[in-house]
C-alpha positions as CSV (number, residue, x, y, z in Angstrom):
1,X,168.9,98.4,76.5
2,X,169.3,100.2,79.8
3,X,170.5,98.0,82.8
4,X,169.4,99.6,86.1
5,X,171.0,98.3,89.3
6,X,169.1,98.3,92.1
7,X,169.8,98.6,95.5
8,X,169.5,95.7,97.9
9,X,166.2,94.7,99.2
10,X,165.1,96.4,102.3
11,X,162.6,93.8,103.9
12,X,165.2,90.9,102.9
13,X,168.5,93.3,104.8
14,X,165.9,94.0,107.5
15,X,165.5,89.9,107.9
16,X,168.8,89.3,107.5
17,X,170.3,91.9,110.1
18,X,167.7,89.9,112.6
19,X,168.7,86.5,111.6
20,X,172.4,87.2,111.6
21,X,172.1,88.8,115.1
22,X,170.3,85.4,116.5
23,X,172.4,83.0,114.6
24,X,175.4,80.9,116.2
25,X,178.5,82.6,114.2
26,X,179.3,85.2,112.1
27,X,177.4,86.0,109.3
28,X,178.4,87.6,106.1
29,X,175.4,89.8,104.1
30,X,176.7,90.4,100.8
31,X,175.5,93.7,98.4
32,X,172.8,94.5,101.8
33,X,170.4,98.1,101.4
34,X,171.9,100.5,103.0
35,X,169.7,103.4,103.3
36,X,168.2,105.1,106.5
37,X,166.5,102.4,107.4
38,X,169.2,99.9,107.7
39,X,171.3,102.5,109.1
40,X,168.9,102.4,112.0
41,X,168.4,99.1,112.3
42,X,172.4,98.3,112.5
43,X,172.4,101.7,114.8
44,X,169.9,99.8,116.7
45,X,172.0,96.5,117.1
46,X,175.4,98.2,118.0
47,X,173.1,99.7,121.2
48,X,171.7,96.7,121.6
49,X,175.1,95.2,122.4
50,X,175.5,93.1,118.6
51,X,178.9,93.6,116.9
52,X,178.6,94.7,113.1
53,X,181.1,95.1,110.5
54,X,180.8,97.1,107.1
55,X,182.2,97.1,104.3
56,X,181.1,98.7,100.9
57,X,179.5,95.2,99.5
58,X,179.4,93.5,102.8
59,X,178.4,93.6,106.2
60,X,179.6,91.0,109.1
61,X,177.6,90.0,111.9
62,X,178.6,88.1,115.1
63,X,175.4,86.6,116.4
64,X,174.5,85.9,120.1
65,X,172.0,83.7,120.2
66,X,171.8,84.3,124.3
67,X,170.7,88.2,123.3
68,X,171.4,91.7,123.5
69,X,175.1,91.6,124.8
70,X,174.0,94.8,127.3
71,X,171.6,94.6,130.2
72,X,170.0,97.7,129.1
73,X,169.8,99.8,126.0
74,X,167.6,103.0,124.8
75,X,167.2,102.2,120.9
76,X,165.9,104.5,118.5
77,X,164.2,103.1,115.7
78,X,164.1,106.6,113.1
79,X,161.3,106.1,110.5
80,X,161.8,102.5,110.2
81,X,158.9,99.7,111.1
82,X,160.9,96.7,110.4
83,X,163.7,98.6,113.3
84,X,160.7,99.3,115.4
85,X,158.5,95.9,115.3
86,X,161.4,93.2,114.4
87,X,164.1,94.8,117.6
88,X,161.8,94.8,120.4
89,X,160.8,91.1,119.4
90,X,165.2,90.2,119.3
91,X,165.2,91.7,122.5
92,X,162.3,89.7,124.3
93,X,164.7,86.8,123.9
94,X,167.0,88.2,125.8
95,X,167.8,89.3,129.2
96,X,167.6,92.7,130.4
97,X,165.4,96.0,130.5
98,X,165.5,97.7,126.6
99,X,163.6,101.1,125.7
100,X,162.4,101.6,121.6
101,X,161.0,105.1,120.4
102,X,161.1,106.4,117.1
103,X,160.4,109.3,115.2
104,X,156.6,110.8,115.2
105,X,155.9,109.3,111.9
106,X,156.3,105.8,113.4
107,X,155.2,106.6,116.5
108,X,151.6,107.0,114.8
109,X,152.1,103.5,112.6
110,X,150.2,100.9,115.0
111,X,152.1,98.2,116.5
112,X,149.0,96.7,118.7
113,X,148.6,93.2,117.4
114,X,152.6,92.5,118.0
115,X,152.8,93.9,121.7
116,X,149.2,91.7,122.7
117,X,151.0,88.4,121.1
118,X,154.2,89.1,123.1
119,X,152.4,89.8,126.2
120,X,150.5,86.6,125.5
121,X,153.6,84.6,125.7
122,X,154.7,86.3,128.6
123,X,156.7,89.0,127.3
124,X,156.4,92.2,130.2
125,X,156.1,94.8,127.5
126,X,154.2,98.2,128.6
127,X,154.0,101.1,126.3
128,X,154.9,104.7,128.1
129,X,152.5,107.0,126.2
130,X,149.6,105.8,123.8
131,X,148.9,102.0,124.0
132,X,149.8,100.1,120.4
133,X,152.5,102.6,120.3
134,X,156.1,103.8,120.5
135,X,157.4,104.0,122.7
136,X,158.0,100.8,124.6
137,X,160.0,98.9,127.1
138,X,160.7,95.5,126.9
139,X,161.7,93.9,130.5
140,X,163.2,91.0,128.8
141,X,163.5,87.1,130.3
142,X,163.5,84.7,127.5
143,X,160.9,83.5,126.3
144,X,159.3,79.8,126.7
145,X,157.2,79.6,123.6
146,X,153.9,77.7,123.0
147,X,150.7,78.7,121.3
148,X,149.6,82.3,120.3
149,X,146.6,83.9,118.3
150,X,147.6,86.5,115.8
151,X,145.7,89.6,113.9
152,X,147.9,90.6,110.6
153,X,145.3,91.9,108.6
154,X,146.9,95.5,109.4
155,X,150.9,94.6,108.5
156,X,152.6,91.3,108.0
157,X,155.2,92.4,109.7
158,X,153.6,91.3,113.3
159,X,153.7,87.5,111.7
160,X,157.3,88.1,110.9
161,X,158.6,89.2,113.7
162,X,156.8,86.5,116.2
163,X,158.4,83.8,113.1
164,X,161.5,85.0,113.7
165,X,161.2,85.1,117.5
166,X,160.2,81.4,117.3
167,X,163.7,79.4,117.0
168,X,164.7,81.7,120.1
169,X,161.9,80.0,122.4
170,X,162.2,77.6,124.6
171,X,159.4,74.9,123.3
172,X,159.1,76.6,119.7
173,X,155.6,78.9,118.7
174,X,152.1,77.8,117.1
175,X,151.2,80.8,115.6
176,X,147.3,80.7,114.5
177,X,146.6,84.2,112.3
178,X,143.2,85.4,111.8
179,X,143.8,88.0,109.2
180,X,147.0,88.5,107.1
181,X,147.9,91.1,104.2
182,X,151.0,91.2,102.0
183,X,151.2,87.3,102.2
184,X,154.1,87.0,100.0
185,X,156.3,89.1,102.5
186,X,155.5,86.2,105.0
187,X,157.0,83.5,102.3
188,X,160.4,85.7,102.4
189,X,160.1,85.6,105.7
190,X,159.7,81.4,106.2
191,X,162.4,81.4,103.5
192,X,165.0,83.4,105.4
193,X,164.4,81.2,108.2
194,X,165.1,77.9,106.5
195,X,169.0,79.7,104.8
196,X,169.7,80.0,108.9
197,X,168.7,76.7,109.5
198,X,165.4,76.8,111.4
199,X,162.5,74.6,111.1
200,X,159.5,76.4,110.4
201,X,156.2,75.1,108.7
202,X,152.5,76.1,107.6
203,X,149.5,74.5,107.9
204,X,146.7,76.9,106.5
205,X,146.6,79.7,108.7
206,X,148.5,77.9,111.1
207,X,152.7,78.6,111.4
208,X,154.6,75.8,113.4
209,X,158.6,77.0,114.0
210,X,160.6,74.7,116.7
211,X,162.8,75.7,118.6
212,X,166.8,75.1,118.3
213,X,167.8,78.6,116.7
214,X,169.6,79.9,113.8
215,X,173.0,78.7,112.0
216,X,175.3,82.2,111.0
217,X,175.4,82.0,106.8
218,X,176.7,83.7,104.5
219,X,173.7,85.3,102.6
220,X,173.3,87.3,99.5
221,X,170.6,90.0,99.2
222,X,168.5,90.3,96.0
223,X,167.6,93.9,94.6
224,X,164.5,95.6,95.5
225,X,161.8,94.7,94.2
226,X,159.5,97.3,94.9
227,X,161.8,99.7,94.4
228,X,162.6,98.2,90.9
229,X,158.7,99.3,90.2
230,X,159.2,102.7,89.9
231,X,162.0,101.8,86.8
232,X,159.8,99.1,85.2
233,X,156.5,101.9,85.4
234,X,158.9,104.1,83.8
235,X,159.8,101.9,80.9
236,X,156.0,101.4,80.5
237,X,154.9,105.1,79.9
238,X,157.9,106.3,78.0
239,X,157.7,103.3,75.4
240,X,161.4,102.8,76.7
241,X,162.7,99.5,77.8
242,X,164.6,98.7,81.3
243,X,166.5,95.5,82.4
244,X,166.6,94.7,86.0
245,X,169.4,92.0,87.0
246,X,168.7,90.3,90.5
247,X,164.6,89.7,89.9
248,X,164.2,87.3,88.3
249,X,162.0,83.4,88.3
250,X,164.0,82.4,91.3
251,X,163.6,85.5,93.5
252,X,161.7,85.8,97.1
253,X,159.7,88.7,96.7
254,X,156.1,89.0,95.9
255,X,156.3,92.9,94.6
256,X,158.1,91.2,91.4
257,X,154.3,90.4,90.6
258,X,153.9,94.4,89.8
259,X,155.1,93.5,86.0
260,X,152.1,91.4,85.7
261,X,149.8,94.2,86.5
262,X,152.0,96.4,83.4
263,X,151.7,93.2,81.4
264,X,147.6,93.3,82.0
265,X,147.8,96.8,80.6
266,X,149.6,96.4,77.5
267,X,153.4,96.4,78.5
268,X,155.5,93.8,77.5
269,X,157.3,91.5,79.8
270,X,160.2,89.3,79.9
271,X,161.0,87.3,83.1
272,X,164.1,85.1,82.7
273,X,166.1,83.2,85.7
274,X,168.1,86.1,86.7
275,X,166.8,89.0,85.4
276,X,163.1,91.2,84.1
277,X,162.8,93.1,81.3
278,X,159.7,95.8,80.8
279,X,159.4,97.5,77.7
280,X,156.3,99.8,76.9
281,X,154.3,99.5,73.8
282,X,152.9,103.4,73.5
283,X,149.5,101.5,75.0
284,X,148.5,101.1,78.6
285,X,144.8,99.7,79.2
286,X,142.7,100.9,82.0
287,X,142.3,97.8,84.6
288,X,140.8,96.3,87.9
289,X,143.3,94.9,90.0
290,X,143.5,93.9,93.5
291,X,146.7,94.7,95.0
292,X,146.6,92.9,98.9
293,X,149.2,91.0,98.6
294,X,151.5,93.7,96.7
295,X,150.6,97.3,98.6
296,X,153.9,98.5,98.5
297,X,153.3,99.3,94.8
298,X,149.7,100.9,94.8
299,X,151.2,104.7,94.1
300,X,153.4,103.4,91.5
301,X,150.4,101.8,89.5
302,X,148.7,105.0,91.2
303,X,151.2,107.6,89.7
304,X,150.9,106.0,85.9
305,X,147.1,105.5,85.6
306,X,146.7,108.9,84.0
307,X,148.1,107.5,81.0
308,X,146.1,104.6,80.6
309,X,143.0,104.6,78.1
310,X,140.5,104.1,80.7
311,X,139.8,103.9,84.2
312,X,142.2,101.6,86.8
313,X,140.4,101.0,89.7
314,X,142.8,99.6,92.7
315,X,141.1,97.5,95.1
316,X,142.0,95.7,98.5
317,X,144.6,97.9,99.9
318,X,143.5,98.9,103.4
319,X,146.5,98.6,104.6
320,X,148.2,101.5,102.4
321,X,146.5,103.6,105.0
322,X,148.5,102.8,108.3
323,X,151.6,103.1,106.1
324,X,154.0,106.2,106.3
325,X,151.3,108.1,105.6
326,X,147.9,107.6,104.2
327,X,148.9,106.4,101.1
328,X,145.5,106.1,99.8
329,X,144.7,109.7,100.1
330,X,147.9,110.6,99.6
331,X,148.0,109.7,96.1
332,X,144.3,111.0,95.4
333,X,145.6,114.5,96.7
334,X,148.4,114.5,94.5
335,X,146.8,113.5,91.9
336,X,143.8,116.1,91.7
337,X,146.5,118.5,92.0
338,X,147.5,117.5,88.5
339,X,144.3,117.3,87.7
340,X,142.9,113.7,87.6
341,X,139.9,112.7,88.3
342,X,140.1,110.2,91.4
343,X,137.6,108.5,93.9
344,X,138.2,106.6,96.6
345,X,136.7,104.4,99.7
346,X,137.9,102.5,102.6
347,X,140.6,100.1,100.8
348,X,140.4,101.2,97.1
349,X,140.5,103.9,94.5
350,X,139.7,104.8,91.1
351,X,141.7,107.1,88.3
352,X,139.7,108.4,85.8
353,X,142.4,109.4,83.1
354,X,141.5,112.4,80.5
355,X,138.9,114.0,82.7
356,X,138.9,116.8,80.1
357,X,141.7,118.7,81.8
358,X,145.3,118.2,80.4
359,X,147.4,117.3,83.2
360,X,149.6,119.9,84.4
361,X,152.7,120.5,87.0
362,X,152.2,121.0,90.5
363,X,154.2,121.0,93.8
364,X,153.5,116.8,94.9
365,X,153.0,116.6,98.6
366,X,155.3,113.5,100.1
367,X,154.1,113.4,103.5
368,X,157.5,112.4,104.2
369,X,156.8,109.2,102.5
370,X,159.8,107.6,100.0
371,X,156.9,105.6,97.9
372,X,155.1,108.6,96.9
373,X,157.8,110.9,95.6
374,X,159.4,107.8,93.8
375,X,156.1,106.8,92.4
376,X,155.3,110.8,91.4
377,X,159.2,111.0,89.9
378,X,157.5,108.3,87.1
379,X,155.0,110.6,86.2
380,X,156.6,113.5,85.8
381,X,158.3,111.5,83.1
382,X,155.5,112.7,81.4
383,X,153.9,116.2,82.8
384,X,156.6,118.0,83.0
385,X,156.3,120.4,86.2
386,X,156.2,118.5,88.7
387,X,158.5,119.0,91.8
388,X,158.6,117.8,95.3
389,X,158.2,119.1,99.1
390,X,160.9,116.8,100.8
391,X,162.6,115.0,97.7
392,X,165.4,113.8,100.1
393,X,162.9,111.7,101.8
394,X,163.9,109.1,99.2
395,X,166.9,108.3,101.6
396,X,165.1,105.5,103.9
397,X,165.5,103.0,101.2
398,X,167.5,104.5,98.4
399,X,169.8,107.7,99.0
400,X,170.6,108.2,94.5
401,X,167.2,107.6,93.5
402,X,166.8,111.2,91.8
403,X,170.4,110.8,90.0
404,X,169.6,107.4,89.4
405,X,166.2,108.3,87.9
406,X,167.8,110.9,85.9
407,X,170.5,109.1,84.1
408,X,168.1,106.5,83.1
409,X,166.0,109.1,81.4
410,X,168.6,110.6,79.9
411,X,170.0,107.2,77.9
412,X,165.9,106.9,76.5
């Protein structure tokens, strides 16, 4: 039975690297991602004054829970929106003038809903060219807390960062959302928190964090769950089986729940403490499914639907459209190139498998996004053909995918 290891989790090293930095002490992260993404976000710290150590299988952080150790920093946050949302936010609680830009793909992601909530606590935030937008400059002076009305229904990113923020104010936050998506991202996130010692609860749609900061750990990162999809949507079209150690019962993240959705069409599924095991049966059944709480792994059920026996219809994922790319009509694209059927409307769309034209290869478009050549990379399991515009793209959460990918195949 092939084992795959996967690389660490990006939105759990992303957390950590903010917690460590606010946390009284040194923290150790043990097996973190490192990928382009974390790379920038570590980049991002050393500017920001943070010291950070690295080791293969560890990195060490010394925390200053006062703040940036600079007065004033330009910070480049690459392609990366937990760099570009959760830095700016670390800084506010500091002291000092700090500039964020970052690269033209992010520069188009929106970051409104954060910059209105920090300027509604008092934050003097001002973006330079389009507002909602990189870049930004944070004129930092602490910041004293208190109540503060959220939108998330775009990223749940916005409620992590102002969660994170809220053991660095003065008085604590009340944080009242009006809209949240990928809701399982925020229960990492509350998690986190409570391994660095903060105090953070939720009432409804209310989130109540006290002030008092954040205790340096030592804190082990669990593998990738949405990364692990592409391997498990493998294992379901090939008929092969894959074992994934690190996701098991006990872990954080909500993509895990993508196995369901392969279990729903005919896959067969074995969750134990520490580990998941997806083996596929030769049958995949069409489905409805509504993915809002686990976007991330739209194009991987996306890139497999061809194969199932009748139409999957994906439903509820706006927000795949304000991602690095479209992701909606990204996938449609690519997938009329091979020539599938597909509809689609504001936050859903439809595969129509067997349209009467076999499937054949085709140059996939990435649009510089990671997700959509790893999710294509699973299909061309099975039309062979199928190549890539910018396969390297793959490096802003894991740099061996393709070998990766290959070997795998190869022990089927």
């Amino acid at each position: 039975m092939p084992v795959v290891d996967i690389p660490g989790s990006k939105s759990i090293t992303a957390r950590a690297l903010f917690l460590a930095a606010a946390a009284d002490g040194v923290t150790t992260l043990v097996r973190p991602l490192s990928s382009d993404d974390t790379e920038g976000f570590v980049e991002g710290l050393a500017r920001l004054g943070y010291r950070v150590g690295r080791s293969p299988d560890a990195w060490r952080i010394d925390g200053r829970p006062e703040g940036p150790g600079v007065p004033e920093a330009d910070v480049y946050c690459r392609d990366g929106a937990t760099t570009a949302r959760f830095l700016p936010t670390l800084a506010a609680a500091g002291h000092g003038t700090f500039r964020f830009d970052a690269s033209a793909q992010m520069r188009r992601r929106p970051l409104g809903p954060l910059s209105r909530a920090l300027r509604d606590l008092g934050v003097d935030l001002r973006h330079e060219q389009a507002e909602g937008h990189h870049p930004l400059t944070v004129a930092a002076a602490g910041v004293e807390g208190g109540e503060v009305t959220l939108d998330a229904g775009q990223s749940s990113q916005y409620l992590t960062a102002l969660l994170l923020l809220g053991p660095l104010t003065r008085k604590g936050l009340r944080i009242t959302v009006t809209d949240l998506v990928s809701a399982p991202y925020v229960e990492i996130t509350l998690a986190m928190m409570r391994a660095f010692g903060a105090e953070v609860r939720r009432e409804g749609n209310v989130f109540v964090v006290a002030p008092g900061g954040y205790r340096a750990t030592t804190y082990a990162i669990e593998p990738d769950a949405s990364t692990a999809s592409y391997f498990f949507a493998a294992a379901a079209v090939t008929g092969g089986e894959v074992t994934v150690p690190g996701l098991g019962t006990e872990a954080l993240q909500g993509d895990l729940a993508f196995v369901d959705v392969l279990r729903r069409m005919g896959a067969e599924v074995s969750t134990g403490p520490d580990a998941t095991t997806v083996r596929g049966t030769g049958t995949l059944h069409g489905l409805t499914v509504t993915m809002r709480d686990i976007s991330d792994t739209m194009p991987t059920l996306a890139a497999i639907a061809p194969f199932a026996s009748g139409p999957v219809r994906i439903e509820d994922v706006g927000n795949t459209r304000v991602k690095e790319c479209d992701r909606l009509e990204a996938c449609a694209e690519n997938l009329r190139r091979l020539g599938v059927e597909v509809s689609t409307g504001p936050d859903w769309i439809e595969i129509t498998p067997g349209g009467g034209t076999p499937m054949a290869g085709a140059e996939i478009t990435s649009y510089g996004d990671h997700r959509i050549v790893m999710s294509f990379a699973v299909t061309g399991l099975r039309v062979p053909g199928i190549s890539f515009d910018d396969p390297g793209c793959v490096r802003k959460t894991f740099p061996g995918f393709h070998e990766e990918f290959g070997a795998l195949n190869a022990r089927w």
